[in-house]
DSSP file (Angstrom, degrees, kcal/mol; ACC not computed):
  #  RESIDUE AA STRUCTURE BP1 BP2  ACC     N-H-->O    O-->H-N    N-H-->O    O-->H-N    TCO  KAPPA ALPHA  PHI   PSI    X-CA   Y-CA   Z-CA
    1    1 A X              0   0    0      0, 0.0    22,-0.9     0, 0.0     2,-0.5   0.000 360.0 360.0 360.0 140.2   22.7  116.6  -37.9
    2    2 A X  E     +A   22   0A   0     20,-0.2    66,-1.8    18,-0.0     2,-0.3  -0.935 360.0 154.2 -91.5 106.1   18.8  116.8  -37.3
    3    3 A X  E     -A   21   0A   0     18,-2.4    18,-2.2    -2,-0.5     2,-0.3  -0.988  34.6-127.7-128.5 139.6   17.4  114.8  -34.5
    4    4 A X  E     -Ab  20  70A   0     65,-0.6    67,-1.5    64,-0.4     2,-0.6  -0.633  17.0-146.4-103.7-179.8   14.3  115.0  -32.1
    5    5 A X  E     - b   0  71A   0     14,-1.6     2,-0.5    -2,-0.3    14,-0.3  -0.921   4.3-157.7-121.5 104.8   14.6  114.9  -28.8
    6    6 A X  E     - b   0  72A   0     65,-3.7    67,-1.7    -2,-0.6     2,-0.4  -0.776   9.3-164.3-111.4 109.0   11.8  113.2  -26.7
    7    7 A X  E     + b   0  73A   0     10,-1.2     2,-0.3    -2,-0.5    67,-0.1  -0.806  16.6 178.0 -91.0 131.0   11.8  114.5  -22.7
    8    8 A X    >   -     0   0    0     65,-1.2     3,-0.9    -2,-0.4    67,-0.4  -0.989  44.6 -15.7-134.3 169.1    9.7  112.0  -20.3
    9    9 A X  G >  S-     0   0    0     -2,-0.3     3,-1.9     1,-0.3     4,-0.2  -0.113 130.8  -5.9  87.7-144.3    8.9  111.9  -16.5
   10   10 A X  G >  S+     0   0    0      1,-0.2     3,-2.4    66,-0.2    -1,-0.3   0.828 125.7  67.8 -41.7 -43.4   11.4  114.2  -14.3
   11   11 A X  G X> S+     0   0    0     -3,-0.9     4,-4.6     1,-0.3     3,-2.1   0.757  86.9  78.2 -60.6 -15.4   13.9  115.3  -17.4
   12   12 A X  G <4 S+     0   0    0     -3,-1.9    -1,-0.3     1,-0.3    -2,-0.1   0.937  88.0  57.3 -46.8 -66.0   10.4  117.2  -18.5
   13   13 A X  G <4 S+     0   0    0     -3,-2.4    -1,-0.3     1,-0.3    -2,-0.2   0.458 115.3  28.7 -20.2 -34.8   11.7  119.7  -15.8
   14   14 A X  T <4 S+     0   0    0     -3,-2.1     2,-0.4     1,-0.2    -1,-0.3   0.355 128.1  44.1-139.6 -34.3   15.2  120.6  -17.4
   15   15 A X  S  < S-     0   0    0     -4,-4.6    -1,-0.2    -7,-0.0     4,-0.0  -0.951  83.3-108.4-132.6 145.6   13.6  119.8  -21.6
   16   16 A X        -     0   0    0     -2,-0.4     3,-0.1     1,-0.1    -9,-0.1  -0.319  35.9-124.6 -40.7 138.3   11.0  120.4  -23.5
   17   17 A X  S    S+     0   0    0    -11,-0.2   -10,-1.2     1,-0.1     2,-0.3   0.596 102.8  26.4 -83.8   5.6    9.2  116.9  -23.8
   18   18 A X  S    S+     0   0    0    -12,-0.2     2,-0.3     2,-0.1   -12,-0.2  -0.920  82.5 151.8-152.2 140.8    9.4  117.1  -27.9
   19   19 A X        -     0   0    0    -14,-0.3   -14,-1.6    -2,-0.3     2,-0.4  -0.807  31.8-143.0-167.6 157.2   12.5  119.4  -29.5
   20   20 A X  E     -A    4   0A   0     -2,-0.3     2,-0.3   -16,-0.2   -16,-0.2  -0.931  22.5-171.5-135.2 143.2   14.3  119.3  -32.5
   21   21 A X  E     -A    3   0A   0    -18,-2.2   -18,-2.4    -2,-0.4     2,-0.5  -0.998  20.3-148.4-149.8 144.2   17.7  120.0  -32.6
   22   22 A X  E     -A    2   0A   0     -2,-0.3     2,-0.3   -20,-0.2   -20,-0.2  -0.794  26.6-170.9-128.5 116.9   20.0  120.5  -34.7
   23   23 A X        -     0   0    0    -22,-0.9     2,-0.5    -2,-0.5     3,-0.3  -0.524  22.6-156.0-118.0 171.6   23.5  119.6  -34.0
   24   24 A X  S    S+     0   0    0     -2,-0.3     3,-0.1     1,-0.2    -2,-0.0  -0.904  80.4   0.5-109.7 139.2   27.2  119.6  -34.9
   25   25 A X  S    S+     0   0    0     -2,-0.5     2,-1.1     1,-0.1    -1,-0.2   0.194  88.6 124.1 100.0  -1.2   30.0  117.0  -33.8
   26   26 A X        +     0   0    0     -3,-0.3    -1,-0.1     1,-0.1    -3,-0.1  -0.692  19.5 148.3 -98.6 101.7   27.7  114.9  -31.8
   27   27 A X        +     0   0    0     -2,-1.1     2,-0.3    37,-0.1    38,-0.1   0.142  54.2  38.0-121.7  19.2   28.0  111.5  -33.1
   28   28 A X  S  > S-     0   0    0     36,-0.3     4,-0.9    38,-0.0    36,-0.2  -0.980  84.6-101.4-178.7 141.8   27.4  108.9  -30.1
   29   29 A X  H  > S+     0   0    0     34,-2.4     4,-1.7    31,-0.5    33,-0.2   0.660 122.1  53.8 -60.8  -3.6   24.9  108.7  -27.0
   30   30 A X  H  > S+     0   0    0     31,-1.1     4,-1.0    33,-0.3     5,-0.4   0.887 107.3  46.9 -90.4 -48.3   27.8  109.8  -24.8
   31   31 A X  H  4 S+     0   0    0     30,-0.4     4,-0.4     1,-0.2    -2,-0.2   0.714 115.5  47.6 -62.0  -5.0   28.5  112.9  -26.8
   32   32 A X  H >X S+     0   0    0     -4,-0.9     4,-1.0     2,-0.2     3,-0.6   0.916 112.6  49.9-101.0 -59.8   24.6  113.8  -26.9
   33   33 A X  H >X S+     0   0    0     -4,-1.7     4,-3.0     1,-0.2     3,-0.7   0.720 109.9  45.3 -75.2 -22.2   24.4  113.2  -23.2
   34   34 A X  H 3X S+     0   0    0     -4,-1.0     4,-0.5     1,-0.3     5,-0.4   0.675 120.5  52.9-108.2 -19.9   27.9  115.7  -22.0
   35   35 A X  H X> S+     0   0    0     -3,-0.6     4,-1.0    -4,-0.4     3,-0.6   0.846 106.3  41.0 -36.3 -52.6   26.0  117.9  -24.5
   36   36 A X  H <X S+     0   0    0     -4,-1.0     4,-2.8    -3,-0.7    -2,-0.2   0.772 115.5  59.2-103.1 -39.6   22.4  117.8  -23.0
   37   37 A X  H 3< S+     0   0    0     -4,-3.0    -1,-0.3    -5,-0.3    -2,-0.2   0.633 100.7  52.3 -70.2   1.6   24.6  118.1  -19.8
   38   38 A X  H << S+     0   0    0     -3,-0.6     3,-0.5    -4,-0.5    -2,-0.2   0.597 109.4  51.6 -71.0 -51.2   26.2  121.6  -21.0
   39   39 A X  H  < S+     0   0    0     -4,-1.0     2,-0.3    -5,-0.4    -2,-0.2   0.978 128.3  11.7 -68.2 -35.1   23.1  122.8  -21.5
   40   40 A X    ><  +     0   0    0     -4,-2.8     3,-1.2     1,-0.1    -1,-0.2  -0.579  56.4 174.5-135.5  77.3   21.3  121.9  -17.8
   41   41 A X  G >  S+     0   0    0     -3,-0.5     3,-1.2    -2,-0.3     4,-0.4   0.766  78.2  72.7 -61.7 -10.4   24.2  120.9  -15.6
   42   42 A X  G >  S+     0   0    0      1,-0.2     3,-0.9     2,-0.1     4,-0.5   0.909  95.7  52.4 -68.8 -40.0   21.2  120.8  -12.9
   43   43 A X  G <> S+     0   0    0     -3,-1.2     4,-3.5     1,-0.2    -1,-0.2   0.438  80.4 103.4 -88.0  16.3   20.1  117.6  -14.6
   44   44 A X  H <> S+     0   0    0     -3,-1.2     4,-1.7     2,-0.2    -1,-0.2   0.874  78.4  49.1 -65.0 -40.6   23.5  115.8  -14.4
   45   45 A X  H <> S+     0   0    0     -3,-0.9     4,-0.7    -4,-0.4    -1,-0.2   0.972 118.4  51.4 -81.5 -35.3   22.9  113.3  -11.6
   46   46 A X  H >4 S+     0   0    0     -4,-0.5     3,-4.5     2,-0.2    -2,-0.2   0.963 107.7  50.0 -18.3 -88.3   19.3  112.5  -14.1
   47   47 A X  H >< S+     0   0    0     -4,-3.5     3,-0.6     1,-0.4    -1,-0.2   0.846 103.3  55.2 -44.1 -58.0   20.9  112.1  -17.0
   48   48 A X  H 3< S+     0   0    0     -4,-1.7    -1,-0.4     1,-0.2     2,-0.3   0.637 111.0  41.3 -57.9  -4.1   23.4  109.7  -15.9
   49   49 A X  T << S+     0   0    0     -3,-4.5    27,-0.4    -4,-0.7     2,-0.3  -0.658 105.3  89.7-133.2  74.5   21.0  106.8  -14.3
   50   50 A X  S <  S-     0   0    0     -3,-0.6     2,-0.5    -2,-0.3    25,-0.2  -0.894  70.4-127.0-157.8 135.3   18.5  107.3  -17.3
   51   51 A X  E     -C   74   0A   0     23,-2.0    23,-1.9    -2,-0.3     2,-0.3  -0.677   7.6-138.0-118.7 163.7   18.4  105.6  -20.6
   52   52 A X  E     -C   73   0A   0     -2,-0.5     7,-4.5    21,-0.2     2,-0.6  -0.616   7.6-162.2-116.8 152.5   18.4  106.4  -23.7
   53   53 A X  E     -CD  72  58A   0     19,-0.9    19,-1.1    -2,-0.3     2,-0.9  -0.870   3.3-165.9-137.2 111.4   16.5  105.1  -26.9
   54   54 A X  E    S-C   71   0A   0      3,-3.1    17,-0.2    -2,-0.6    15,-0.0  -0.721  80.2 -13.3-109.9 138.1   17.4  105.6  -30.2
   55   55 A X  S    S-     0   0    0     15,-1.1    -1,-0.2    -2,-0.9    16,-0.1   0.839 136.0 -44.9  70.3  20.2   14.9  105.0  -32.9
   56   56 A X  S    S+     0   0    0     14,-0.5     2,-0.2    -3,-0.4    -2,-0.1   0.905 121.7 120.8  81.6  75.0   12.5  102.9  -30.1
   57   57 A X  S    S-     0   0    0      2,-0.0    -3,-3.1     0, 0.0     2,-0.6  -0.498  73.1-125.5 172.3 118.4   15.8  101.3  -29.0
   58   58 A X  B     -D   53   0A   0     -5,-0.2    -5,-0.3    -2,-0.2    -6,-0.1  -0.285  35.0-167.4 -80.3 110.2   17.7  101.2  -26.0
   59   59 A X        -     0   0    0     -7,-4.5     2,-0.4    -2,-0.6    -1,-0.1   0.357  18.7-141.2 -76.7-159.0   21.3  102.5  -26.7
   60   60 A X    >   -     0   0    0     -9,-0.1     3,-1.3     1,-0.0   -31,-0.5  -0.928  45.6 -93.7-153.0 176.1   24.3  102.2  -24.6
   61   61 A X  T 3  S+     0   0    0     -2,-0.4   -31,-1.1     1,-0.3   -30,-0.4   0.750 122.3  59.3 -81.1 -10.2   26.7  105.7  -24.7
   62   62 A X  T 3  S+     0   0    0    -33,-0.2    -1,-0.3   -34,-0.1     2,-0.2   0.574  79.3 103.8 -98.1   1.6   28.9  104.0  -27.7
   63   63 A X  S <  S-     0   0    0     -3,-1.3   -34,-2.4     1,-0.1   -33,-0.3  -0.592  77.7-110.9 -79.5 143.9   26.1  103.5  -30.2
   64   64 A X        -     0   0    0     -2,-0.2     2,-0.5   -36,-0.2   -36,-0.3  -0.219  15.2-141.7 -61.3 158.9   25.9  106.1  -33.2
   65   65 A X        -     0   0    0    -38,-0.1     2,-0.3   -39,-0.1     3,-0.1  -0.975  25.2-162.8 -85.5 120.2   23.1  108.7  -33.5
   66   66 A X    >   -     0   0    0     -2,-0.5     3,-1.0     1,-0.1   -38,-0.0  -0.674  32.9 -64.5-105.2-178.5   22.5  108.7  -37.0
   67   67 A X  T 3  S+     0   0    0      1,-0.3   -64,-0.2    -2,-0.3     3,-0.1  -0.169 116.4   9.6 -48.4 139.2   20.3  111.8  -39.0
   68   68 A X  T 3  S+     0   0    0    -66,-1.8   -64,-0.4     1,-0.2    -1,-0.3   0.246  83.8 160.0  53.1  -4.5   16.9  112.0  -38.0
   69   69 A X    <   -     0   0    0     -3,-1.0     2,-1.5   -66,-0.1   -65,-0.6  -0.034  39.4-135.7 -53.7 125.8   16.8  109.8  -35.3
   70   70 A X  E     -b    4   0A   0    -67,-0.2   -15,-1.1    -3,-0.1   -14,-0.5  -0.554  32.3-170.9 -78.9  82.9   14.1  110.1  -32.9
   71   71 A X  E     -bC   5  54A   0     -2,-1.5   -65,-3.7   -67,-1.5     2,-0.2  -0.581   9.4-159.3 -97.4 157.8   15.8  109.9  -29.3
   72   72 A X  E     -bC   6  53A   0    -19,-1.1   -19,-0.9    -2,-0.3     2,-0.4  -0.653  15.3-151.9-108.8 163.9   14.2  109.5  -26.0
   73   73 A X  E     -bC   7  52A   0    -67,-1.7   -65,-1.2    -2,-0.2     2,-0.5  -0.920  24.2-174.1-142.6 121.2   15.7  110.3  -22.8
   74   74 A X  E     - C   0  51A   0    -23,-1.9   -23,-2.0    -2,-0.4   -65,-0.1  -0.952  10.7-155.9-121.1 111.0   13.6  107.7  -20.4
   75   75 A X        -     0   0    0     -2,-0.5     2,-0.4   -67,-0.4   -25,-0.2  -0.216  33.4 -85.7 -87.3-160.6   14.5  108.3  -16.7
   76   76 A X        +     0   0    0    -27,-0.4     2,-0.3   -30,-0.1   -66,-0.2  -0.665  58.8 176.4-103.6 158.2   14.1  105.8  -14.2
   77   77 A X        -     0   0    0     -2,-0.4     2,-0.3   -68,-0.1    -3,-0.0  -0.863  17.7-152.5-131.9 172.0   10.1  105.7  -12.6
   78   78 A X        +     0   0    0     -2,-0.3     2,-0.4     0, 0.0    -2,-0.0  -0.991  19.1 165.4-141.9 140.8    8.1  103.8  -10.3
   79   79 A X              0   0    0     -2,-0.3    -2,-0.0     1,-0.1     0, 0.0  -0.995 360.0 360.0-160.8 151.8    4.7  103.3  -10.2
   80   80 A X              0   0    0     -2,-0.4    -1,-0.1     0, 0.0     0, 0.0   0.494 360.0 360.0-109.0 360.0    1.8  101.2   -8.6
């Protein structure tokens, strides 16, 4: 499966903000996130209090990733 991958704010650090990847067996926001955590175990306590959006939509870790899907990984900010 083909998806891009949208980095913003801190995760910038640990991803490319715009990626494509293409992967196999990853079928659900949890399996994309212990994935993205294989790859940068530095970004683990990130990744878990950050959310994710697939398709401009804010997932929870049991919703599918389908083909092509444009996901974000939106940590949390603050701003004035």
């Amino acid at each position: 499966m083909k998806i891009q991958l949208l980095s913003f704010a801190a995760l910038k650090e640990f991803f490319p903000s715009k990626q494509d990847l293409s992967l196999e067996g990853i079928n659900t926001v949890s399996d994309l996130k212990s994935y993205l955590l294989g790859l940068k175990p530095d970004a683990e306590k990130l990744i878990k209090i950050s959310r994710i959006s697939v398709n401009q939509t804010i997932s929870k870790d049991s919703d599918l990733i389908t083909e092509g899907a444009i996901v974000a990984l939106l940590p949390p900010s603050s701003g004035g």
